[in-house]
DRENDO-1510 file (C-alpha; in Angstrom, 1 decimal, always signed):
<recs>
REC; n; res; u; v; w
REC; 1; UNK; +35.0; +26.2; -6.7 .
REC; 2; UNK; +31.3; +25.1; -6.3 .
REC; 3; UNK; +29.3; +23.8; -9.5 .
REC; 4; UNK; +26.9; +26.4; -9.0 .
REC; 5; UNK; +29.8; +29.5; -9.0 .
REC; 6; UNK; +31.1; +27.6; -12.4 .
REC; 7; UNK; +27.8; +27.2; -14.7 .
REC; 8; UNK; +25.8; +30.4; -13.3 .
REC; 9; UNK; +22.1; +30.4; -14.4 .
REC; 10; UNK; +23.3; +28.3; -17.3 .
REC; 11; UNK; +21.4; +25.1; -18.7 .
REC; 12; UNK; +24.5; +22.6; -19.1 .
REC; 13; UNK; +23.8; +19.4; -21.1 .
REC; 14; UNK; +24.4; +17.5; -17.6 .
REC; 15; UNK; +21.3; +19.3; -16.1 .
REC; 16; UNK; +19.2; +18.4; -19.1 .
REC; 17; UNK; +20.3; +14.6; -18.6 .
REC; 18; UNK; +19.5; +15.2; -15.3 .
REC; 19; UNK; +15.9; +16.3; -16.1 .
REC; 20; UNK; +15.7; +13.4; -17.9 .
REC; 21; UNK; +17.1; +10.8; -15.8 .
REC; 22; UNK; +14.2; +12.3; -13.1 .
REC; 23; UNK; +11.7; +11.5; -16.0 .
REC; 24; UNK; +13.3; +7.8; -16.8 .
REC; 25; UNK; +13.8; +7.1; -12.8 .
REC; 26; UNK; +10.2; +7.9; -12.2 .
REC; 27; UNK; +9.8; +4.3; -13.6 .
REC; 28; UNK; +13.1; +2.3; -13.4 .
REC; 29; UNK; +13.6; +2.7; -9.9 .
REC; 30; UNK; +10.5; +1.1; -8.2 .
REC; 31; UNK; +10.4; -1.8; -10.9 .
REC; 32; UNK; +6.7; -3.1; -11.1 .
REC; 33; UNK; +5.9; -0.3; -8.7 .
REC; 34; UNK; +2.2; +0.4; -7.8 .
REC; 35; UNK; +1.1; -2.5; -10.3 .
REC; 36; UNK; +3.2; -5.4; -8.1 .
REC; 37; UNK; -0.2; -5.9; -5.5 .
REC; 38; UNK; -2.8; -5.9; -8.3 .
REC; 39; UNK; -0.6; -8.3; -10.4 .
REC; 40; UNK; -0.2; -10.8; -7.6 .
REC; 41; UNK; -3.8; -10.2; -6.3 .
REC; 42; UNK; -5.2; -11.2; -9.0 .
REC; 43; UNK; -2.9; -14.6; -9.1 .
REC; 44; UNK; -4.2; -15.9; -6.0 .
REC; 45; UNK; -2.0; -13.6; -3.5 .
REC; 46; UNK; -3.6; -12.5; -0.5 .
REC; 47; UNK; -4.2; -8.7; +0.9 .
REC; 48; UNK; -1.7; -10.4; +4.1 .
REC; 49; UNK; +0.7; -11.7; +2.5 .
REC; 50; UNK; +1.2; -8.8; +0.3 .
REC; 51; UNK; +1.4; -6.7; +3.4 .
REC; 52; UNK; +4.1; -8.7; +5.0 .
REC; 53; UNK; +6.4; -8.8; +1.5 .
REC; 54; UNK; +6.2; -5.2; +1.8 .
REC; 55; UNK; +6.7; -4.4; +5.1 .
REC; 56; UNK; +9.5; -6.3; +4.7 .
REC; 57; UNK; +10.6; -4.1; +2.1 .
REC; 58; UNK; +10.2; -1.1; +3.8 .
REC; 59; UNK; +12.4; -2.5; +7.3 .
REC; 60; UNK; +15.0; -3.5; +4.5 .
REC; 61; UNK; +15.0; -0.1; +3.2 .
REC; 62; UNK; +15.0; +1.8; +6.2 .
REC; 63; UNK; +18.3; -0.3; +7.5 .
REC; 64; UNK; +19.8; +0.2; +4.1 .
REC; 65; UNK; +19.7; +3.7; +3.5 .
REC; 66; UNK; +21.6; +5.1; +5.8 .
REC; 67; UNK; +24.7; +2.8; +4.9 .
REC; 68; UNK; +24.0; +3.2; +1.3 .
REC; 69; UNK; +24.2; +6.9; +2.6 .
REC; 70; UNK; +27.7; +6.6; +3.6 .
REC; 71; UNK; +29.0; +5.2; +0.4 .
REC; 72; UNK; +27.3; +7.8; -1.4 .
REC; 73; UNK; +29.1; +10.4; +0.1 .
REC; 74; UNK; +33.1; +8.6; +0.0 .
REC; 75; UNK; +32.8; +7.2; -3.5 .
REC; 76; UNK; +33.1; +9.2; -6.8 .
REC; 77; UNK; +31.3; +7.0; -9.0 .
REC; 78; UNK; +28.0; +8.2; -8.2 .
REC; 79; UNK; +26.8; +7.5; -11.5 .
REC; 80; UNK; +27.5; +3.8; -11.1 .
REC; 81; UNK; +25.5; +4.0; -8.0 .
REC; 82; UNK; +22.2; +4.8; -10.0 .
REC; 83; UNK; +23.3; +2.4; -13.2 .
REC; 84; UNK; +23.7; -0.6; -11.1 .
REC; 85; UNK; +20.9; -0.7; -9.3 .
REC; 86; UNK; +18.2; +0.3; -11.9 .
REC; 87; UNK; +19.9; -2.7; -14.4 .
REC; 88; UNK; +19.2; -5.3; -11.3 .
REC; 89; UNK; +15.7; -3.7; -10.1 .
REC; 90; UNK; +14.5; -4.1; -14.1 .
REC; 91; UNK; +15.9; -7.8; -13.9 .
REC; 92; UNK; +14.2; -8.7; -10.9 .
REC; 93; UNK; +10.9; -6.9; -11.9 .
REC; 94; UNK; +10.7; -9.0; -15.4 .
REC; 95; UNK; +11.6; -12.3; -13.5 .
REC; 96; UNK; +8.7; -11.6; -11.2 .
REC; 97; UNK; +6.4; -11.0; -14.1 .
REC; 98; UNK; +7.2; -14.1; -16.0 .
REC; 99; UNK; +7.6; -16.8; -12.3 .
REC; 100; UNK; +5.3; -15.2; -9.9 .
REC; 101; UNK; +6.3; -17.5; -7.3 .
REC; 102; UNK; +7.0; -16.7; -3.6 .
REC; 103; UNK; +11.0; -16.8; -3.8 .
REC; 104; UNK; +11.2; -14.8; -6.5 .
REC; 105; UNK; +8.3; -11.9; -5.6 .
REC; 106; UNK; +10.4; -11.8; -2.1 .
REC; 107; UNK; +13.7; -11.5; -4.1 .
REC; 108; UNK; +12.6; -9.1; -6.3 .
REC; 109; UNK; +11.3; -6.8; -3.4 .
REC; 110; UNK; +14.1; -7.2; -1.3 .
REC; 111; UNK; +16.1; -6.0; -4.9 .
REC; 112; UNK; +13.9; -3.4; -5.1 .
REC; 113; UNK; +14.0; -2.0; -1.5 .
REC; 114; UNK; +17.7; -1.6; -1.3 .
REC; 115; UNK; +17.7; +0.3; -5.0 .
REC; 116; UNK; +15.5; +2.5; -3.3 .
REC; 117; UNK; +18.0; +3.1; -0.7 .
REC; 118; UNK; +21.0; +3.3; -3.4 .
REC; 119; UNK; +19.0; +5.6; -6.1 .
REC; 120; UNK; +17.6; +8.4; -3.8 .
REC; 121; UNK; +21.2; +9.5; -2.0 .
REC; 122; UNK; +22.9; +9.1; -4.8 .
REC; 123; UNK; +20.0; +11.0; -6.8 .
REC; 124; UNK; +20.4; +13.5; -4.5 .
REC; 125; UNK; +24.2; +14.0; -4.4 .
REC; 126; UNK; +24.4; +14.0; -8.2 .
REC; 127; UNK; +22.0; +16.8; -8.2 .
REC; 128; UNK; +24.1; +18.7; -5.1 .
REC; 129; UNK; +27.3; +18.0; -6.8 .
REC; 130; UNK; +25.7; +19.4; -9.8 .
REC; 131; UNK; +24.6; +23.1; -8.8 .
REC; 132; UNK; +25.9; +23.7; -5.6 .
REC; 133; UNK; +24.0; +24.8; -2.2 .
REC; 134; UNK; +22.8; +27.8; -3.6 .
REC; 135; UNK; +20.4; +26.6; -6.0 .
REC; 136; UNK; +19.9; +23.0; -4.7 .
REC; 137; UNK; +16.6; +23.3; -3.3 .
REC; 138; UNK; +14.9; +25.4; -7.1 .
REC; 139; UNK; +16.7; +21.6; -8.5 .
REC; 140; UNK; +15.2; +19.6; -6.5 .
REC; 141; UNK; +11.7; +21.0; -7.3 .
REC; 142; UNK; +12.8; +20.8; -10.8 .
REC; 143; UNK; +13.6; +17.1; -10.0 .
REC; 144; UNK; +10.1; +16.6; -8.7 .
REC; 145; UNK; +8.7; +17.9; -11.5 .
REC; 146; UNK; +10.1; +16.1; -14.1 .
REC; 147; UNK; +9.5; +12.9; -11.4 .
REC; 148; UNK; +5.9; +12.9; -11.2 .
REC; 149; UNK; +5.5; +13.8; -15.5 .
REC; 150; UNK; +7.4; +10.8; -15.9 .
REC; 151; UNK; +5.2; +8.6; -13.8 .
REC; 152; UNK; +2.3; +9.8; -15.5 .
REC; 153; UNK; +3.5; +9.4; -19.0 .
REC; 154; UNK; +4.6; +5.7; -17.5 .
REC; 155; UNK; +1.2; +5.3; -16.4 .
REC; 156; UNK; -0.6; +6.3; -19.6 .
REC; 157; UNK; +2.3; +4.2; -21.7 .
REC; 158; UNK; +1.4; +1.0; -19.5 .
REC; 159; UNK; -2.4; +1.7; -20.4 .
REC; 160; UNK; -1.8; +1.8; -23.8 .
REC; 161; UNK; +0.7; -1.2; -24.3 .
REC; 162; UNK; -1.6; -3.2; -21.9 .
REC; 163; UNK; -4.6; -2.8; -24.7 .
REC; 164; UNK; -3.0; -3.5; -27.5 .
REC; 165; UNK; +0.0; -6.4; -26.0 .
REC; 166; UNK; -1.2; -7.2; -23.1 .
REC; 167; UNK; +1.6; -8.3; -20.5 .
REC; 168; UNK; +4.6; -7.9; -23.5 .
REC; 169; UNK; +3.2; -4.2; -23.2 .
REC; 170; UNK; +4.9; -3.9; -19.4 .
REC; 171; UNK; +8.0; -5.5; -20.8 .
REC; 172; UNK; +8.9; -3.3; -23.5 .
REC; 173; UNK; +8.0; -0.4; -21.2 .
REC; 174; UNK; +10.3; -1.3; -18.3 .
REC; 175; UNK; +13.0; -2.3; -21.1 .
REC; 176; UNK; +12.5; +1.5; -22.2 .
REC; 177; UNK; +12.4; +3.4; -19.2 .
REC; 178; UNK; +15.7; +1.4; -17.8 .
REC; 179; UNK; +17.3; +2.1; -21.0 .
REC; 180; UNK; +16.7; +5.8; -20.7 .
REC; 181; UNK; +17.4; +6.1; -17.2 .
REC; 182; UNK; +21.3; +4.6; -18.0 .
REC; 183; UNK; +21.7; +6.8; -20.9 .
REC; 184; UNK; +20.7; +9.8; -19.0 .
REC; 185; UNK; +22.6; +8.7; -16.4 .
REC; 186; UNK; +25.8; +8.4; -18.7 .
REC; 187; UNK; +25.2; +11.7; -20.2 .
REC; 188; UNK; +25.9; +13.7; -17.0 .
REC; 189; UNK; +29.6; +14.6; -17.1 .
REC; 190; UNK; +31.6; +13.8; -14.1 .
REC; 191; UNK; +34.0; +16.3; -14.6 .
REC; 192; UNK; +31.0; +18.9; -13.7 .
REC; 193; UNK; +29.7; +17.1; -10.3 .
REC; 194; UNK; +32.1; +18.7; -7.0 .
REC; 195; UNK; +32.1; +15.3; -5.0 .
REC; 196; UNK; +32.9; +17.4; -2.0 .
REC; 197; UNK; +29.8; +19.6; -2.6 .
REC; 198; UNK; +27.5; +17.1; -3.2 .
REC; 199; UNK; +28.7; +15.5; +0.1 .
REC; 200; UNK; +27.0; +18.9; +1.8 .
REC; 201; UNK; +30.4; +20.2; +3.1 .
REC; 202; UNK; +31.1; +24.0; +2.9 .
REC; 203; UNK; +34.8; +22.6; +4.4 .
REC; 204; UNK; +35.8; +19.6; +6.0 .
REC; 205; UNK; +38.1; +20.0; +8.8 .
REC; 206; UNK; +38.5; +16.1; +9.4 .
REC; 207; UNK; +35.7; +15.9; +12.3 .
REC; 208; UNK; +32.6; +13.6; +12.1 .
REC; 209; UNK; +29.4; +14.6; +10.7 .
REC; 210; UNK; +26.6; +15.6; +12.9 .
REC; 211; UNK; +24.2; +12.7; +14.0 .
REC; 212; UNK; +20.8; +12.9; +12.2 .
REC; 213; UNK; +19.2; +11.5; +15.1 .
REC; 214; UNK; +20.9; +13.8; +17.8 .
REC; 215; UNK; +19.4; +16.6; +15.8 .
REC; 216; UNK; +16.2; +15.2; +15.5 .
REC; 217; UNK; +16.3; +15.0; +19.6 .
REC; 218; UNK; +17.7; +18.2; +20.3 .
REC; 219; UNK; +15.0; +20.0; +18.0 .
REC; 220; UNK; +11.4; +19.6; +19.8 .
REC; 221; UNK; +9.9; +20.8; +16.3 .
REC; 222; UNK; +11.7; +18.2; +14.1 .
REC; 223; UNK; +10.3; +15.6; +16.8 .
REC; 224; UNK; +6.6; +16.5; +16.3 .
REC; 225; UNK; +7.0; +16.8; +12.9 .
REC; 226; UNK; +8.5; +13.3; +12.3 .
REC; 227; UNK; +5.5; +12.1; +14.5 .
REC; 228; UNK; +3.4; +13.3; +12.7 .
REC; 229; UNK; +4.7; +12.2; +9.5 .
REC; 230; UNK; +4.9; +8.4; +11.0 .
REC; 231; UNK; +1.3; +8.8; +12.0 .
REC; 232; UNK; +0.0; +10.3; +8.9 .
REC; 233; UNK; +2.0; +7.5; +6.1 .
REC; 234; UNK; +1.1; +4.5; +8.5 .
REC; 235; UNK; -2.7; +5.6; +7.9 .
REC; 236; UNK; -1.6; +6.8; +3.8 .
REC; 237; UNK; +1.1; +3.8; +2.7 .
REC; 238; UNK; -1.4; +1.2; +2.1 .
REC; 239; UNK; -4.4; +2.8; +1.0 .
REC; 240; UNK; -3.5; +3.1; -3.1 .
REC; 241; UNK; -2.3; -0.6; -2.6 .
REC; 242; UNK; -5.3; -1.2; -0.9 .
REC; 243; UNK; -7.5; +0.2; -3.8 .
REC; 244; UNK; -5.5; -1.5; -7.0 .
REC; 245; UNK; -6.0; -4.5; -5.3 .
REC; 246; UNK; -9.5; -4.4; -4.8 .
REC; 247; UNK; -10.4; -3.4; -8.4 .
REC; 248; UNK; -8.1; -5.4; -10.1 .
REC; 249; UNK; -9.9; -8.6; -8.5 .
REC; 250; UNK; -12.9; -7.1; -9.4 .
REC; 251; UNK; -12.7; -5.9; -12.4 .
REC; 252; UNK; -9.8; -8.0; -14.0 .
REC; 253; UNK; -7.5; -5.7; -15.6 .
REC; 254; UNK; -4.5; -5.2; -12.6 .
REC; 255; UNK; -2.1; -2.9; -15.4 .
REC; 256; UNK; -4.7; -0.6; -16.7 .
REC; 257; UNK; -6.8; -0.2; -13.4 .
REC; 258; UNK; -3.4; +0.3; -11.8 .
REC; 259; UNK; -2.3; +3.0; -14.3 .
REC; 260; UNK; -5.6; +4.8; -13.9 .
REC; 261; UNK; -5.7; +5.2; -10.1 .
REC; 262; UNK; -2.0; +6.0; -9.4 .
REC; 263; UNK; -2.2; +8.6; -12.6 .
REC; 264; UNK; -4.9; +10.1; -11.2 .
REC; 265; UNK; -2.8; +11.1; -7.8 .
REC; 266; UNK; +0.3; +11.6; -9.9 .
REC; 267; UNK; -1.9; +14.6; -11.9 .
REC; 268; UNK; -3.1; +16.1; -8.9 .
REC; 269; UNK; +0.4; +15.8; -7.2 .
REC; 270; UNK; +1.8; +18.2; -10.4 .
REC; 271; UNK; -1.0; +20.6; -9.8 .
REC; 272; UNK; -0.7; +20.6; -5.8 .
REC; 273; UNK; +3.0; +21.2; -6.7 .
REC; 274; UNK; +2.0; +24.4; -8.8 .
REC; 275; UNK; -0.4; +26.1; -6.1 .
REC; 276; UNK; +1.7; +25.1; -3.0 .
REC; 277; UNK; +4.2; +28.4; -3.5 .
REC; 278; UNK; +0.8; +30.5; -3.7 .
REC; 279; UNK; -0.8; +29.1; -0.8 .
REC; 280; UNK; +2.3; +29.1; +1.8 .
REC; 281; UNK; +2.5; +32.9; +0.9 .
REC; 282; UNK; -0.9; +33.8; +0.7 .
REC; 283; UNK; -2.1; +31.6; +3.7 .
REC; 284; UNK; +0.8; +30.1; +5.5 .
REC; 285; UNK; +2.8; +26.9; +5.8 .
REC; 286; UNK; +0.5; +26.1; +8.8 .
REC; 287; UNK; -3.0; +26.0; +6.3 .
REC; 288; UNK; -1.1; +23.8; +3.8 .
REC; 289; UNK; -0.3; +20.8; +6.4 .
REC; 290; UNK; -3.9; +21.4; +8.0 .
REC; 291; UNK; -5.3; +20.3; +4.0 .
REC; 292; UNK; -3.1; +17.9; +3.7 .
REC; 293; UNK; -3.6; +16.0; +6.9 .
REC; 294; UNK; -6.9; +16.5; +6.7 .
REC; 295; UNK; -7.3; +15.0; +3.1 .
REC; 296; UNK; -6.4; +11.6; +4.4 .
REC; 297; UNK; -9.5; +11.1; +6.9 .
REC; 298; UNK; -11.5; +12.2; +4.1 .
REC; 299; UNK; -10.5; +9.9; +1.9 .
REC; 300; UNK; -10.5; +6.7; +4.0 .
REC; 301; UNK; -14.6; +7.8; +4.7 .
REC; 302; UNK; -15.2; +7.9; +1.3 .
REC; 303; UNK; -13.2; +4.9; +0.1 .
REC; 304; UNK; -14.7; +3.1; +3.1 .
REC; 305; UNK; -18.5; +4.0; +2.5 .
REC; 306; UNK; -18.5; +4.2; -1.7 .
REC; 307; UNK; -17.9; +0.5; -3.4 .
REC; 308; UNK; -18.7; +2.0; -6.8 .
REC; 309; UNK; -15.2; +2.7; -8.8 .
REC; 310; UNK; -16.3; +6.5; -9.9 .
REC; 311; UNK; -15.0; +6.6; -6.0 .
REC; 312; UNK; -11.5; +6.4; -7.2 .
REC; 313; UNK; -11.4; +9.8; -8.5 .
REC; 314; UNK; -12.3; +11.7; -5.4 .
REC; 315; UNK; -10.3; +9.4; -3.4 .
REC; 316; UNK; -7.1; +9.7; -5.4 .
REC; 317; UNK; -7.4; +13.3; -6.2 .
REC; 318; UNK; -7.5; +13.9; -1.8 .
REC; 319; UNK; -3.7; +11.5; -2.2 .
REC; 320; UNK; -2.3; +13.8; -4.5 .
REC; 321; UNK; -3.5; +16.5; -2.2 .
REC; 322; UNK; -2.4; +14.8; +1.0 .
REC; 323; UNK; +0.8; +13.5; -0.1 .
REC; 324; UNK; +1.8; +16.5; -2.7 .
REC; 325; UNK; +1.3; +19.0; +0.0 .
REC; 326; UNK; +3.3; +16.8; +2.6 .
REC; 327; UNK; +5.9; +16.0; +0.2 .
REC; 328; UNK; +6.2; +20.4; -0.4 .
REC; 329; UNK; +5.7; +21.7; +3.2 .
REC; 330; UNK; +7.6; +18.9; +5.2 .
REC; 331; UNK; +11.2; +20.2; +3.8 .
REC; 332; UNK; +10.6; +24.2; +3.9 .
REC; 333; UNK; +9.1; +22.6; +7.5 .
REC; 334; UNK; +12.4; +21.1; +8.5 .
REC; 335; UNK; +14.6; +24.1; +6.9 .
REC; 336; UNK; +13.3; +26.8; +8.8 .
REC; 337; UNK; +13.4; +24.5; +12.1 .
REC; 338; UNK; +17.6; +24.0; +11.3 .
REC; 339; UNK; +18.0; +27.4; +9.5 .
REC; 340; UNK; +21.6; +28.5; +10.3 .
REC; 341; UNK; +22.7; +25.1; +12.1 .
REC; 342; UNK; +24.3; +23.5; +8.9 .
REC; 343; UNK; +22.3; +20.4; +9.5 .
REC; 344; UNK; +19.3; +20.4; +7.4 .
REC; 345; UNK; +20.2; +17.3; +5.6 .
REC; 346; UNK; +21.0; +14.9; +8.2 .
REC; 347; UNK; +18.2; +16.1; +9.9 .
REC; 348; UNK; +15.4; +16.1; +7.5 .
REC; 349; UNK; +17.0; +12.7; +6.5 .
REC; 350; UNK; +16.0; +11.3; +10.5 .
REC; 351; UNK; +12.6; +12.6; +9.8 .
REC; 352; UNK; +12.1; +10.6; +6.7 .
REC; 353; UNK; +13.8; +7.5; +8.5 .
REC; 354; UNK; +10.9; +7.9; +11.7 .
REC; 355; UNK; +8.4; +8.4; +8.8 .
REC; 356; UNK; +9.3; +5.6; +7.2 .
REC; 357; UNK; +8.9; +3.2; +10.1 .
REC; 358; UNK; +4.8; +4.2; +9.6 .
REC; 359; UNK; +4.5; +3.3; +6.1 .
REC; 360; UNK; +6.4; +0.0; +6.4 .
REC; 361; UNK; +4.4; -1.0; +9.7 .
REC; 362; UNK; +1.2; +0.0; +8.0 .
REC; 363; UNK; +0.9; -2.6; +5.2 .
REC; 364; UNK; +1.1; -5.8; +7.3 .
REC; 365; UNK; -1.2; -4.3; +9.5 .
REC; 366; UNK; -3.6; -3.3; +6.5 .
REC; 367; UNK; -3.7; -6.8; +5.4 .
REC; 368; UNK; -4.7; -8.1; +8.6 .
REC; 369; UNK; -7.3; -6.1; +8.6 .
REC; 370; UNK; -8.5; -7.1; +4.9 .
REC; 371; UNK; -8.6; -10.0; +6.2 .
REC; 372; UNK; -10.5; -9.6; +9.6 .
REC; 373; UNK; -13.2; -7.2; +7.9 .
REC; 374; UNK; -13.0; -6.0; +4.6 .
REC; 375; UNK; -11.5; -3.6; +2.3 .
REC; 376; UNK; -14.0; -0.9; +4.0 .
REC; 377; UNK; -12.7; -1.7; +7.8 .
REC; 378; UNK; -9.1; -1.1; +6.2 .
REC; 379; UNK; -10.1; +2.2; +4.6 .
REC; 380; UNK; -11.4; +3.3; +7.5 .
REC; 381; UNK; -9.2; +2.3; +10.0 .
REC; 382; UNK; -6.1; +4.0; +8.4 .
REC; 383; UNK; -7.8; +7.1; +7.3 .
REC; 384; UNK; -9.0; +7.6; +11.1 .
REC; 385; UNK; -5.7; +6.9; +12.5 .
REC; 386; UNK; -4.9; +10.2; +10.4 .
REC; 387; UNK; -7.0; +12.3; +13.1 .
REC; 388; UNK; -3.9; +11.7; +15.3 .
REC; 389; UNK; -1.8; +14.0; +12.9 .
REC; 390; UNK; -4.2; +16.4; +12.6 .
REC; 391; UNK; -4.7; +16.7; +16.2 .
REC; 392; UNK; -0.7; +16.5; +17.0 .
REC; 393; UNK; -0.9; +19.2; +14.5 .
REC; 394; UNK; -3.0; +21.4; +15.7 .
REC; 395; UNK; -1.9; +21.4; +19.3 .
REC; 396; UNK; +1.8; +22.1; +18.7 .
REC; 397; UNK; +1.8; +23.7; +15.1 .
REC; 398; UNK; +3.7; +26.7; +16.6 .
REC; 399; UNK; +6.5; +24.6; +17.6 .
REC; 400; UNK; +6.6; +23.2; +13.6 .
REC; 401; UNK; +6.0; +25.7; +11.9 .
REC; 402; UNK; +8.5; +28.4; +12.7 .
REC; 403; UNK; +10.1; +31.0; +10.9 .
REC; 404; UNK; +8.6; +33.3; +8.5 .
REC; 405; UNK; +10.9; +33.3; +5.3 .
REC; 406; UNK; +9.8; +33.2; +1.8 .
REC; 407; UNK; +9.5; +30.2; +0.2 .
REC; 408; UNK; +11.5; +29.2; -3.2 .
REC; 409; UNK; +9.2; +28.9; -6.2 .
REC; 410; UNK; +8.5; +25.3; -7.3 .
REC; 411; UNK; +8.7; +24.1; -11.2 .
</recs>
């Protein structure tokens, strides 16, 4: 019997440790996160070399996931799969913050890469296994909620302990958020997660899964949408990077400066989550991607033309936009394109992979052109190749956007 036909419309105790492992993973699972290039920027790294370690990261990641993938869906200790890997990111992130050197920094982001690849399956088969098909996708907007509040309470928590401890601050709050993360994790019962469920299988008649990447070729719609998702994070990946970086050198103070601007898109990326529902009912699926393609060109003229840091408030707000819109309309996107072919994971899991290859290509090439001409050249460089998108957008957005079914509110 599915999860969701055995706890009904009830809150269990395993889906309020799951609402709370969202909130602790917001932190644990990305280690130093957003505050690893202004760290190491202001310790004599350069905009280059940064780029390559992550790129690296991201090629890492992208050939990890789908074999992490696998094991996610044969083994029953799902749990351990999240456990694990948040005790060794948190490791790796305090050894980097105490020996910045270059074998460690490149350890710690190769550790951090394949978490990434380990947390976010099993994440997401915990949560299937949990409530079942029917109410998978009003969980995982519950997921996202609780996601983004705890990156902003992380962020305002590293401001604080940054003012009054300085670099111990980071410590005790990576100590805390790993620590709840595990005991969050713990607290979900294993009895109540359907391992065959959270594997997406309605049966399983002993055949092999569909390809992910034969449905992303046999559906022209999932193709122009993966383009333009490619397109739109190889201009979007490096830009907050880009920005933490530059003020941090500047102004001295990589943790708080750090906390400010990603909080700042974390904020707006709550809100865009609350209005998205609205605005794909009232307007269409078609005028939410159109804003948030269109925010990234925006923002690279502004943070490319305004030096002063006041900029950093219209230029993050336009991420949350861009980013929180994508992050909404690119699944109810994919679902409607693979309604009724029983393959909307695998395939919305190829566009993420194609996507993928845009961020992780973009941050060596962003360094490079730090390097060549600026912080400004960079900023306008990848917000322009964001016109691409748009225009890929606009001349097939009948082929993406298709179907006309109500959308699923959003937490």
């Amino acid at each position: 019997m599915q999860t969701s036909e055995r706890f009904g419309d009830r809150l269990t105790p395993s889906l309020i440790a799951l609402a709370a492992l969202n909130f602790f993973l917001a932190d644990a699972r990305d280690g130093l996160g957003p505050f690893l290039d202004a760290y190491l920027a202001t310790h004599g790294w350069t905009s280059m070399s940064l780029g390559i370690i992550a790129t690296g990261g991201g090629i890492l990641g992208m050939v990890a996931t789908p074999l992490f993938g696998a094991l996610v869906d044969g083994t029953p200790y799902k749990r351990a799969l999240i456990v694990i890997p948040v005790l060794l990111v948190t490791i790796a992130a305090l050894l980097t913050l105490n020996v910045p050197n270059v074998s460690v920094v490149v350890g710690g982001q190769a550790m951090t890469a394949i978490v990434g690849a380990v947390v976010g399956p099993a994440l997401m088969g915990l949560t299937l296994g949990l409530v079942g098909e029917a109410k998978f996708s009003d969980q995982v907007s519950g997921n996202e909620f609780w996601n983004h509040a705890g990156n902003v309470a992380s962020l305002v928590g590293v401001y604080i302990t940054t003012v009054l401890w300085g670099q111990y601050g980071i410590i005790g709050m990576m100590i805390v958020t790993a620590a709840g993360a595990i005991a969050a994790t713990l607290m979900i019962d294993p009895a109540e997660i359907d391992h065959k469920v959270a594997r997406g299988l309605a049966k399983d008649d002993g055949k092999p899964g569909p390809s992910g990447y034969s449905v992303l070729i046999e559906t022209p719609g999932l193709i122009l949408l993966a383009l333009i998702l490619m397109v739109f994070h190889f201009g979007n990946a490096p830009m907050s990077r880009l920005i933490a970086q530059a003020f941090s050198i500047e102004l001295g103070t990589p943790f708080r400066t750090t906390a400010l601007i990603t909080g700042i898109s974390q904020l707006t990326m709550i809100a865009a989550a609350a209005i998205a529902p609205f605005l794909i009912r009232r307007f269409g699926l078609s005028f939410v991607f159109f804003i948030a393609l269109i925010a990234l060109p925006v923002r690279g003229a502004i943070a490319g033309s305004v030096a002063d840091f006041w900029s950093v408030y219209p230029v993050q707000i336009l991420d949350g936009l861009g980013a929180g819109f994508l992050g909404i309309v690119t699944p109810v996107a994919a679902e409607r394109l693979l309604s009724g072919s029983g393959r909307f994971n695998v395939g919305l899991a190829a566009v993420m992979t194609v996507q993928g290859i845009g961020a992780s290509f973009s941050n060596v090439v962003a360094g490079w052109l730090v390097q060549r001409g600026g912080y400004s050249l960079a900023y306008y460089v990848h917000g322009g190749v964001a016109i691409i998108a748009l225009g890929l957008f606009l001349g097939w957005r009948q082929k993406i956007v298709a179907g006309a079914r109500a959308v699923p509110a959003l937490a």
